[in-house]
PyMOL Python script that loads the backbone (N, CA, C, O; Angstrom):
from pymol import cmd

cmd.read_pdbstr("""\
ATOM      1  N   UNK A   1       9.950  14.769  48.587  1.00  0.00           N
ATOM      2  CA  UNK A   1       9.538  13.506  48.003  1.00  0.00           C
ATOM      3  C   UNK A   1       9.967  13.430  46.545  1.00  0.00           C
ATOM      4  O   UNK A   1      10.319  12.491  45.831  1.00  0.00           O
ATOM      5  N   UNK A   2       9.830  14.645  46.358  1.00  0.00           N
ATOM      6  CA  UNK A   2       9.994  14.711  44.438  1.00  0.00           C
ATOM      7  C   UNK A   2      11.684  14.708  44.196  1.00  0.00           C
ATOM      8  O   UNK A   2      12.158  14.704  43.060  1.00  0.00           O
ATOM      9  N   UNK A   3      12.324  14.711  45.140  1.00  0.00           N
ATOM     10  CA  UNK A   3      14.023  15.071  45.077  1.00  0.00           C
ATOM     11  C   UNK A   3      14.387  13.275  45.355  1.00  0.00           C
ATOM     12  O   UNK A   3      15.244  12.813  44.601  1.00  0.00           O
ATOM     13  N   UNK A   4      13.860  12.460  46.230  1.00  0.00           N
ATOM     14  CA  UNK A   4      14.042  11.018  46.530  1.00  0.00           C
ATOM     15  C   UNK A   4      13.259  10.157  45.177  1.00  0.00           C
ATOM     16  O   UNK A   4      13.822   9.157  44.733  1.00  0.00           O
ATOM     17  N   UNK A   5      12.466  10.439  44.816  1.00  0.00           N
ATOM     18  CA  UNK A   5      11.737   9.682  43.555  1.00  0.00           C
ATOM     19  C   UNK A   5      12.824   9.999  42.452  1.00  0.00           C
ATOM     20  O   UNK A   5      13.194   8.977  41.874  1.00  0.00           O
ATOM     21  N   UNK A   6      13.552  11.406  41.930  1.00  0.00           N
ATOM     22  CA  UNK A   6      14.489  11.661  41.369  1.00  0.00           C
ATOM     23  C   UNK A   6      15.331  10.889  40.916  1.00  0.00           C
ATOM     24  O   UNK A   6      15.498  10.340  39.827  1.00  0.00           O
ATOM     25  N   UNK A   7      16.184  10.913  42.482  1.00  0.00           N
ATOM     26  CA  UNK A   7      17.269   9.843  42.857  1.00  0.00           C
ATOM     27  C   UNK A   7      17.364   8.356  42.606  1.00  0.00           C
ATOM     28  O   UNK A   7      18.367   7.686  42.360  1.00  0.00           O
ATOM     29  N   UNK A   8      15.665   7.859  42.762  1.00  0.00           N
ATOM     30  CA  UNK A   8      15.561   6.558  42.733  1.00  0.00           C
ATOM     31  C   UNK A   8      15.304   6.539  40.890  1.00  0.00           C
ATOM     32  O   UNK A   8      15.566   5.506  40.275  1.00  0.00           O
ATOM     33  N   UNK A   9      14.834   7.649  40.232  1.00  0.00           N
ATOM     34  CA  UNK A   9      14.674   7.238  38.741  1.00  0.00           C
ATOM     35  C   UNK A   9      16.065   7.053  38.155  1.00  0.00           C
ATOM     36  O   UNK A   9      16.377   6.147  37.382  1.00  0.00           O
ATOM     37  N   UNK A  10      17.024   8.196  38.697  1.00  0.00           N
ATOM     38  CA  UNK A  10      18.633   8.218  38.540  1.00  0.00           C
ATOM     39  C   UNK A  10      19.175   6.833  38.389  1.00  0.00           C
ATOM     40  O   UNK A  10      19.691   6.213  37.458  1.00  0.00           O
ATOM     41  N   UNK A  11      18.859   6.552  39.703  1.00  0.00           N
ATOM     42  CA  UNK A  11      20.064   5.033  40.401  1.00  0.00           C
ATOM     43  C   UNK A  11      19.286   4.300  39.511  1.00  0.00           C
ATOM     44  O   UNK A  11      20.044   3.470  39.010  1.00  0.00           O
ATOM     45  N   UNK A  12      18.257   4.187  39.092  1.00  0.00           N
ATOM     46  CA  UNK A  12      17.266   2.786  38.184  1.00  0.00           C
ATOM     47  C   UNK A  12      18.256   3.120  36.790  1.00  0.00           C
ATOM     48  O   UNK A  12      19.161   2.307  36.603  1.00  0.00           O
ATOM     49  N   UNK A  13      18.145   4.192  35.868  1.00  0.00           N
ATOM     50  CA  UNK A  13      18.559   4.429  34.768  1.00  0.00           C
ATOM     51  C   UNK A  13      20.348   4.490  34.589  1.00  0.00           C
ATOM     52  O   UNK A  13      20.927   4.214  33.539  1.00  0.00           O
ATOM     53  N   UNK A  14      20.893   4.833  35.622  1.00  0.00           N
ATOM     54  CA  UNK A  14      21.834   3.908  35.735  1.00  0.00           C
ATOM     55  C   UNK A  14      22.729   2.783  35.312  1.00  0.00           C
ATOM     56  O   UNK A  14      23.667   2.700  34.519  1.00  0.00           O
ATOM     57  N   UNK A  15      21.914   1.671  36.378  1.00  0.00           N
ATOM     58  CA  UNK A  15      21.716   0.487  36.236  1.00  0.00           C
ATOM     59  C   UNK A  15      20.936  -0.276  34.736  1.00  0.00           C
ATOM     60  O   UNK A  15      20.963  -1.397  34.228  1.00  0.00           O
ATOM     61  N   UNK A  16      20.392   0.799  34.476  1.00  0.00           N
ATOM     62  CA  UNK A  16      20.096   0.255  33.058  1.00  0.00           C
ATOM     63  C   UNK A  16      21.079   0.602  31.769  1.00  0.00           C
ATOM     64  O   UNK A  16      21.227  -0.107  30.774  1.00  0.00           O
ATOM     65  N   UNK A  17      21.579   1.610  31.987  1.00  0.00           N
ATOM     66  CA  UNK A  17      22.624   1.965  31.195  1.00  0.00           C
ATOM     67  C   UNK A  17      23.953   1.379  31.018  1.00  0.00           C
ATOM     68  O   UNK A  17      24.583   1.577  29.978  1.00  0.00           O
ATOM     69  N   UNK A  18      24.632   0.334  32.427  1.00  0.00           N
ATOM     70  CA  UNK A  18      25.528  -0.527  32.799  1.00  0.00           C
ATOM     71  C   UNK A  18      25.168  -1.148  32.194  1.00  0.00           C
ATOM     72  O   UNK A  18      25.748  -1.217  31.111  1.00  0.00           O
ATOM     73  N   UNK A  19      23.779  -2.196  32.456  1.00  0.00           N
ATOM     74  CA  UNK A  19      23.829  -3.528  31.824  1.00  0.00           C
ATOM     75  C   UNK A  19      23.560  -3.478  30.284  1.00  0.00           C
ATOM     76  O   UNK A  19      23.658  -4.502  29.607  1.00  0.00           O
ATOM     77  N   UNK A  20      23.250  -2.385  29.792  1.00  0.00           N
ATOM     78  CA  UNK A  20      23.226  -2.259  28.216  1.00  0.00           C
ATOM     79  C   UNK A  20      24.501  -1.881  27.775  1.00  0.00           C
ATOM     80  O   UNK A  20      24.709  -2.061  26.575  1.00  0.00           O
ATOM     81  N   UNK A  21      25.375  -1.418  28.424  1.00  0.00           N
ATOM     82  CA  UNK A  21      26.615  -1.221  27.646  1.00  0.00           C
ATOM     83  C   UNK A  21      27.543  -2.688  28.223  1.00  0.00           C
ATOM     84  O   UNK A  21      28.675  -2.927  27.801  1.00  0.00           O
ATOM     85  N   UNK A  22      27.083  -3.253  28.877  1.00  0.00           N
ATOM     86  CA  UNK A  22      27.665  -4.710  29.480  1.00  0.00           C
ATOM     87  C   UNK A  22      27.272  -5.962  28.207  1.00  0.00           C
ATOM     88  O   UNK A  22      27.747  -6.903  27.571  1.00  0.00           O
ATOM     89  N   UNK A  23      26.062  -5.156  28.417  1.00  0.00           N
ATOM     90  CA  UNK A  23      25.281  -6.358  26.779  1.00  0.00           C
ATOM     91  C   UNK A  23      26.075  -5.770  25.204  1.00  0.00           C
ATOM     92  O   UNK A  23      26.419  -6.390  24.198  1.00  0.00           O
ATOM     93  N   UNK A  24      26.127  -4.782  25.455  1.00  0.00           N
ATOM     94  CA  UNK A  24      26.688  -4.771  24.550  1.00  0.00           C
ATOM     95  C   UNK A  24      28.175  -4.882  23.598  1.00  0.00           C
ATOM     96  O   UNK A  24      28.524  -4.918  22.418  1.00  0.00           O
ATOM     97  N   UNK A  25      28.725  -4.908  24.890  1.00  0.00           N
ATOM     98  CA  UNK A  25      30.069  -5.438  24.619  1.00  0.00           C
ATOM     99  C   UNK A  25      29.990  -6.831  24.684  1.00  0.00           C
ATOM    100  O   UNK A  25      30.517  -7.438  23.751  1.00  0.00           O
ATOM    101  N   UNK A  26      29.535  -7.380  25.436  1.00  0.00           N
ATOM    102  CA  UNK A  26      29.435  -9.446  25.206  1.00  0.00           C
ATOM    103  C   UNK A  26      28.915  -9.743  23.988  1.00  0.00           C
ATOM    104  O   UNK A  26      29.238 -10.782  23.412  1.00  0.00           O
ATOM    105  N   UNK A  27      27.901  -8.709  23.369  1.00  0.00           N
ATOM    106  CA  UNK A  27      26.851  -9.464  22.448  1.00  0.00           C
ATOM    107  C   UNK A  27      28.290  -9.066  21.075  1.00  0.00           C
ATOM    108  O   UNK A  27      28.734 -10.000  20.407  1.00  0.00           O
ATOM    109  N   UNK A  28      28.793  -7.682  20.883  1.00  0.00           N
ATOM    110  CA  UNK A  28      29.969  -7.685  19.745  1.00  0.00           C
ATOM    111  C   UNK A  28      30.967  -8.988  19.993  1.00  0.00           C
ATOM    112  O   UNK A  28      31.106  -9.614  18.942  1.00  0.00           O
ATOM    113  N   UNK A  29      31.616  -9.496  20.979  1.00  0.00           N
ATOM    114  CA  UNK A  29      32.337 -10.317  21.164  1.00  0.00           C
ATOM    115  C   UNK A  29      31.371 -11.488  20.814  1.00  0.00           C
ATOM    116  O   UNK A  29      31.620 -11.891  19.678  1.00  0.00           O
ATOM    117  N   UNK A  30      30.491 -12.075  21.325  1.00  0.00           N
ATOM    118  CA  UNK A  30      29.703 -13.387  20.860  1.00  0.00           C
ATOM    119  C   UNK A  30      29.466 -13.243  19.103  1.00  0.00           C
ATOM    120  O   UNK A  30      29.215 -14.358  18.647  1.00  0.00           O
ATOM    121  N   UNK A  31      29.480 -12.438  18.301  1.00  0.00           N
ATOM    122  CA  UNK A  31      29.192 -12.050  17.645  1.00  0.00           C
ATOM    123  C   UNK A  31      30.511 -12.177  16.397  1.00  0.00           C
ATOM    124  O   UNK A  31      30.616 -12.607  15.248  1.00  0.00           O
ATOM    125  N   UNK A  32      31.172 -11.682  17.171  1.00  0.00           N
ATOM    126  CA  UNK A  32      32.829 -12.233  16.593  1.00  0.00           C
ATOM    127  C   UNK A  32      32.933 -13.400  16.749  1.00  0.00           C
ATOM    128  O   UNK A  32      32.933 -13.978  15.663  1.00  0.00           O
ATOM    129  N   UNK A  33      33.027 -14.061  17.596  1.00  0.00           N
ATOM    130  CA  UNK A  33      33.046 -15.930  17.895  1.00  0.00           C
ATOM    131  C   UNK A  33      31.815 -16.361  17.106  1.00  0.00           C
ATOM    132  O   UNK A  33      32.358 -17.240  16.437  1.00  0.00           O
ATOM    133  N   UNK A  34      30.616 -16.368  16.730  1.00  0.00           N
ATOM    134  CA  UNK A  34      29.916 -16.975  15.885  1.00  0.00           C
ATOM    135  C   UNK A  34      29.353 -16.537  14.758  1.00  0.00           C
ATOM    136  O   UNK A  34      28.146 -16.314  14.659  1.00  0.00           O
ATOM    137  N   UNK A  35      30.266 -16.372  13.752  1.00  0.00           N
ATOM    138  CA  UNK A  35      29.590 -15.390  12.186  1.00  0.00           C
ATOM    139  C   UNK A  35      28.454 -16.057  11.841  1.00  0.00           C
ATOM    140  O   UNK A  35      27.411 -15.455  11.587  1.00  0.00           O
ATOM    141  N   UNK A  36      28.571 -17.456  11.803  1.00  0.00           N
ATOM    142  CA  UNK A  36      27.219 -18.036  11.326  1.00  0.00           C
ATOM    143  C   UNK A  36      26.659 -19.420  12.084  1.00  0.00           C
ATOM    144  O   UNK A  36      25.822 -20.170  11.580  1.00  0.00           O
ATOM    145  N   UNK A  37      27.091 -19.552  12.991  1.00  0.00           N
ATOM    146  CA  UNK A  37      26.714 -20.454  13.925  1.00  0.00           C
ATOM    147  C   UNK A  37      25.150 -20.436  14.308  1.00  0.00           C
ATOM    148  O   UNK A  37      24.899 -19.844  15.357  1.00  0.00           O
ATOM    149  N   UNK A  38      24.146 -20.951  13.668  1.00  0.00           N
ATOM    150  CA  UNK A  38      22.629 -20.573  13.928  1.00  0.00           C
ATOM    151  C   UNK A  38      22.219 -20.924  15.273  1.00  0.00           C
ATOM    152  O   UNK A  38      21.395 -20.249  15.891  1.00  0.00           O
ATOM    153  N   UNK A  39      22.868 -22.147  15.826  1.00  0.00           N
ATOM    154  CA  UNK A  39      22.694 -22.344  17.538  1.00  0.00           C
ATOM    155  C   UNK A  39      22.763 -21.127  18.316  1.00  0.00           C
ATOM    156  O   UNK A  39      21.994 -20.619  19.133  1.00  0.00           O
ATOM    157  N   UNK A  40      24.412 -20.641  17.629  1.00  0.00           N
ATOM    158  CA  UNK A  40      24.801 -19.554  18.984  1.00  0.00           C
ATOM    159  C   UNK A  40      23.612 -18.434  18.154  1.00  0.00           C
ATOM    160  O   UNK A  40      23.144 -17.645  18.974  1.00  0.00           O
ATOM    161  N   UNK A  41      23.277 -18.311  17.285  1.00  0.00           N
ATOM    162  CA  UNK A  41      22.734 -16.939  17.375  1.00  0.00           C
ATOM    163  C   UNK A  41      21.773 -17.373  17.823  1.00  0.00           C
ATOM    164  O   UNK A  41      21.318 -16.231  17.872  1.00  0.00           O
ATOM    165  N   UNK A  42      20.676 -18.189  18.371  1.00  0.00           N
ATOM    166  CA  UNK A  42      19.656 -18.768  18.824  1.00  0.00           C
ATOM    167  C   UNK A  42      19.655 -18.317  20.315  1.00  0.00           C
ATOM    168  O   UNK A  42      18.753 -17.763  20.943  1.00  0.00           O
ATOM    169  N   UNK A  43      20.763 -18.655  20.674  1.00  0.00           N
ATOM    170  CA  UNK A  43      20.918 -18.107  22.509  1.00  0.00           C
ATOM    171  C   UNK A  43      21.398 -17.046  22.773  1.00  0.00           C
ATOM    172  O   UNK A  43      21.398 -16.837  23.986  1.00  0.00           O
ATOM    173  N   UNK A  44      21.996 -15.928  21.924  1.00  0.00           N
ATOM    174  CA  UNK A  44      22.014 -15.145  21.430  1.00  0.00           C
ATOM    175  C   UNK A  44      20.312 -14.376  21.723  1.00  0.00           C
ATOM    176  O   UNK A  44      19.801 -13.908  22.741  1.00  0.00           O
ATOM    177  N   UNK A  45      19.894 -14.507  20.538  1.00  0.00           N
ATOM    178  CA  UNK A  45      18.448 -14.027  20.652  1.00  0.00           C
ATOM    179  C   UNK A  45      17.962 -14.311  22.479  1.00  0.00           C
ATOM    180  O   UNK A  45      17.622 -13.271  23.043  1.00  0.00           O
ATOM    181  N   UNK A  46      17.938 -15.138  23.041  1.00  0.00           N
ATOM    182  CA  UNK A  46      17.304 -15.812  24.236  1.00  0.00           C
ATOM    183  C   UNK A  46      17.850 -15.207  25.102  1.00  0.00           C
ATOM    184  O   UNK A  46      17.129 -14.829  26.026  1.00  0.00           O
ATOM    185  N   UNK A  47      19.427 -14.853  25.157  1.00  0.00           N
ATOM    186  CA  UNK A  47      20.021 -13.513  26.201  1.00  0.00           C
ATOM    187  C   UNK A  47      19.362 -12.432  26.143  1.00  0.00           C
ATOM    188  O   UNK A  47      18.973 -11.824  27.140  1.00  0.00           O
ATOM    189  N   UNK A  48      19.097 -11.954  24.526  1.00  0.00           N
ATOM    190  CA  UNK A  48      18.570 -10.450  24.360  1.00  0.00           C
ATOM    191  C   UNK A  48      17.270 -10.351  25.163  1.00  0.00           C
ATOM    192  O   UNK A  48      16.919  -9.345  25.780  1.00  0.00           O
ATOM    193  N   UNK A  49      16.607 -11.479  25.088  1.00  0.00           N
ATOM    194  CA  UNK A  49      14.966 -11.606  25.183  1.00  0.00           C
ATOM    195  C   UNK A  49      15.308 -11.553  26.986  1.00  0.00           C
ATOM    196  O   UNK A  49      14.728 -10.646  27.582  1.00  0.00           O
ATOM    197  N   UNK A  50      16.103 -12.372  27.726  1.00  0.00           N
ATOM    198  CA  UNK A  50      16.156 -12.419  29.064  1.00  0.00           C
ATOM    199  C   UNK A  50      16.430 -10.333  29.762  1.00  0.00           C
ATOM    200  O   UNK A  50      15.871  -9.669  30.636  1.00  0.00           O
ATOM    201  N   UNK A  51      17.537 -10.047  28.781  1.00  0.00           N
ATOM    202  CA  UNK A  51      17.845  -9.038  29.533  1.00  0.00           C
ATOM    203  C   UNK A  51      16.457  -7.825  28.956  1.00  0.00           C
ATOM    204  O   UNK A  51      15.700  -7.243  29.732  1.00  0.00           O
ATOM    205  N   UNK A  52      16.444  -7.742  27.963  1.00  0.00           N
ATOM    206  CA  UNK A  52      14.691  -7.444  27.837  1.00  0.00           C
ATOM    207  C   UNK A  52      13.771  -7.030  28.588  1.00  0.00           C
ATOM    208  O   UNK A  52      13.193  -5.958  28.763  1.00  0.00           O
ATOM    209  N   UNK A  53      13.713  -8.316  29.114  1.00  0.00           N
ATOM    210  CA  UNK A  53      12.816  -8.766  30.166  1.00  0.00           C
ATOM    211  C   UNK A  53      12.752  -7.779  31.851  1.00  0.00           C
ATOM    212  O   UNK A  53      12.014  -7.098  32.563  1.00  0.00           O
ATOM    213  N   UNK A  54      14.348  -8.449  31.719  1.00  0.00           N
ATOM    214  CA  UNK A  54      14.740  -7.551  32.794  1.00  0.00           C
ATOM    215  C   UNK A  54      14.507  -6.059  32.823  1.00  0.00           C
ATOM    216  O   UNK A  54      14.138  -5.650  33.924  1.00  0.00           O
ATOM    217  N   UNK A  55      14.621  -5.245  31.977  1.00  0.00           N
ATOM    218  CA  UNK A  55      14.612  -4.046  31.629  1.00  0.00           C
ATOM    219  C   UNK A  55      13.292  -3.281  31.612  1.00  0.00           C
ATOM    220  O   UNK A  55      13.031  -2.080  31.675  1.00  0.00           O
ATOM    221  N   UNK A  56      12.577  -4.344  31.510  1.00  0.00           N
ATOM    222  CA  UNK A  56      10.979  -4.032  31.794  1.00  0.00           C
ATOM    223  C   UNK A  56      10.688  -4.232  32.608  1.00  0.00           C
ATOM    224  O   UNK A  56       9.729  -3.498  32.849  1.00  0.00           O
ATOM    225  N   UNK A  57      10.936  -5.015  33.585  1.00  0.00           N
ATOM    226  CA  UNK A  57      10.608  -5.284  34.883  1.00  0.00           C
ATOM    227  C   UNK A  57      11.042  -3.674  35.795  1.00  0.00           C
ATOM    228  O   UNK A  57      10.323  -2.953  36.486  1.00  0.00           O
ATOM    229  N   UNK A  58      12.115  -3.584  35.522  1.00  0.00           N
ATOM    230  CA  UNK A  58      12.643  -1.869  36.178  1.00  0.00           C
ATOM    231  C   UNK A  58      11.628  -1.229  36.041  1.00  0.00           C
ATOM    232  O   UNK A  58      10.758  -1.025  36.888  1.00  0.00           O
ATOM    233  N   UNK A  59      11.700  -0.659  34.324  1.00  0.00           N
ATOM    234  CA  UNK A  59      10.906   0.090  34.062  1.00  0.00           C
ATOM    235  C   UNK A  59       9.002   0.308  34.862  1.00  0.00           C
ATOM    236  O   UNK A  59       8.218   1.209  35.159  1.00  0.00           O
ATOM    237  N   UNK A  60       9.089  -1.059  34.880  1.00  0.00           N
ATOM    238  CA  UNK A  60       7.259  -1.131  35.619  1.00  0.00           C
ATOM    239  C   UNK A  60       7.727  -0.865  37.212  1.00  0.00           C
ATOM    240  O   UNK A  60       6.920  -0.140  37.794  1.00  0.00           O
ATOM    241  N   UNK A  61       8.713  -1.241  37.931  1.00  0.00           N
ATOM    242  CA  UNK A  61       9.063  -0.697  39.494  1.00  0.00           C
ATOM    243  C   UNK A  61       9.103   0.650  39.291  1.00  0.00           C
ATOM    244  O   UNK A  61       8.476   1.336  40.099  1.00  0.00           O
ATOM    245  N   UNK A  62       9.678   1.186  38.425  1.00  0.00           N
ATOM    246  CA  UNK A  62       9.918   2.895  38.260  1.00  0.00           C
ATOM    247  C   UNK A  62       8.163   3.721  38.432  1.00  0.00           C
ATOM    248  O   UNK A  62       7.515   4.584  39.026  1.00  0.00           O
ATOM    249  N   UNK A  63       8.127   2.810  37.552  1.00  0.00           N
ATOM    250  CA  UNK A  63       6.366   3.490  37.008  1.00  0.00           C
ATOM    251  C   UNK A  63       5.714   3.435  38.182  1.00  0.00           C
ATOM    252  O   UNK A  63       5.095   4.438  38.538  1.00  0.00           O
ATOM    253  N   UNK A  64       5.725   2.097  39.125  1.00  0.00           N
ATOM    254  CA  UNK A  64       4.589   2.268  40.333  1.00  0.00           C
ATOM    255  C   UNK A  64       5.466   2.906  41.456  1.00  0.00           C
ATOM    256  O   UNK A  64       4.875   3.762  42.114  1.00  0.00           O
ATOM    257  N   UNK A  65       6.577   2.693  41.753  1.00  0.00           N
ATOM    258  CA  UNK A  65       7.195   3.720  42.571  1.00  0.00           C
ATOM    259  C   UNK A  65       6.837   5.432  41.953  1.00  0.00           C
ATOM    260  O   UNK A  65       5.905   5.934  42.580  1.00  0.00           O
ATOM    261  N   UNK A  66       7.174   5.954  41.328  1.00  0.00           N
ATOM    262  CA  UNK A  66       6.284   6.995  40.838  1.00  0.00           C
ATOM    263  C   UNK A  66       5.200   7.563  40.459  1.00  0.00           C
ATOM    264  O   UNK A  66       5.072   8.762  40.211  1.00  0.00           O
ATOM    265  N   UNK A  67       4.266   6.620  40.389  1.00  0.00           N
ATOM    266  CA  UNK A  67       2.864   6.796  40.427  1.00  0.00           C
ATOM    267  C   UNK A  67       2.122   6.699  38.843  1.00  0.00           C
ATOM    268  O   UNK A  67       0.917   6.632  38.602  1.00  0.00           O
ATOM    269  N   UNK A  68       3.240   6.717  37.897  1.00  0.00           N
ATOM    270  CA  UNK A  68       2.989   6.683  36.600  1.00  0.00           C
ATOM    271  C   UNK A  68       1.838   5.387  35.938  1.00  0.00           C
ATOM    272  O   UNK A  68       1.591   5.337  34.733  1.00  0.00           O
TER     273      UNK A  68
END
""", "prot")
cmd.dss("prot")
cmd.show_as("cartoon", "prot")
cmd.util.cbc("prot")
cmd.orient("prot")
């Protein structure tokens, strides 16, 4: 059981590690396209806050799949 909970913390952290290095290459490029554009940094902020979000949501599946 403790070798499959493993696996499943693995494949979760992962997947979290993709979409943060995914965010983080869009967010340098958006970043280059708007030096001072206060809109774009506005949705900007509102991506960060979405994927965030997301990232906590894992994190709490991890926790009750593991018992934490």
């Amino acid at each position: 059981m403790a070798e499959s909970g493993d696996s499943l913390v693995l494949e979760q952290l992962r997947l979290i590690r993709a979409d943060l290095g995914e965010l983080r290459s869009e967010l340098a490029a958006f970043k280059d396209e708007t030096h001072s554009d206060f809109v774009a940094q506005k949705t900007m902020l509102f991506g960060l806050a979405s994927v965030i979000g997301q990232i906590g949501e894992r994190v709490g599946h991890l926790e009750r799949k593991i018992g934490a």
